[in-house]
N, C-alpha and C positions, 0 to 999 in steps of 0.2 A: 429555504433551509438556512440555519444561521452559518457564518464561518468556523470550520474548523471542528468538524463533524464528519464523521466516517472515520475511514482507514486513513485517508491523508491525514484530516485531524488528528489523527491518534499520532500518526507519525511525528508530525508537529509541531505537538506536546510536547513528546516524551524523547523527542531526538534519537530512536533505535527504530531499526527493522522489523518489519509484521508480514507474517501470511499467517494465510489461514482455508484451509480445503472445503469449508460448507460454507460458503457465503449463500447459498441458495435459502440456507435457513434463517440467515438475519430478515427479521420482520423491522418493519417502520419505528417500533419503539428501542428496537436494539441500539445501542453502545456500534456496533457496528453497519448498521445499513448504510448506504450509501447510494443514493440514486444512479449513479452510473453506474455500478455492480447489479442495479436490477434492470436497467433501460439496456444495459449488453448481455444479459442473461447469463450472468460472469459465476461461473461454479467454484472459481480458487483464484487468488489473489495476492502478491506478493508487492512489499512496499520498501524501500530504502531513502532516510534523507536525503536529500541536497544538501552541504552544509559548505557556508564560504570559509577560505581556511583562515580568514584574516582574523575573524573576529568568533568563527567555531558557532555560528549561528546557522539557523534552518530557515532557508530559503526558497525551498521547493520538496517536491516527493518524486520521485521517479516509481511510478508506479506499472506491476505489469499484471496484467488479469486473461482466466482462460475461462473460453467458453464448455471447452470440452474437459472431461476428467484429466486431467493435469495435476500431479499432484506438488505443491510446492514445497520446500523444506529449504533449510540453512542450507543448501546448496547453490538455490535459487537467489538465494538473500549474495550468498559470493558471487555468483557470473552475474547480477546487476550492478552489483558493486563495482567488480572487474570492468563491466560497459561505460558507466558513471567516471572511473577512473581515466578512461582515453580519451574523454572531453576538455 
């Protein structure tokens, strides 16, 4: 699979936070599938850049996924952010 494809990808790209509660329904051709969201049998997903402060670039994704009904929301997207931030 090429670089920068899936939810990381997405993240990225676009430098903002992504969840999303049905990953079980992204199929192979979606905009969102992501082989580790199906190889963990990941139901809901939430994503936040890394971003260095120097130069306000994206470096990585901190990404957290749940197998069970967990539902993620902008809440989610804060207490990563909140974890990210004591690093």
């Amino acid at each position: 699979m090429r670089s920068g494809i899936g939810i990381a990808g997405l993240v990225v790209r676009t430098g903002k936070p992504f969840w999303n509660n049905a990953l079980q329904n992204a199929t192979y051709t979606d905009v969102l599938y992501t082989p580790i969201a199906q190889a963990e049998c990941l139901t809901s997903a939430a994503a936040i850049p890394i971003v260095t402060t120097e130069f306000r670039l994206v470096t990585g994704v901190l990404l957290a996924g749940y197998r069970s009904t967990q539902t993620v929301s902008d809440q989610t997207i804060s207490r990563l952010s909140h974890y990210l931030a004591t690093f």
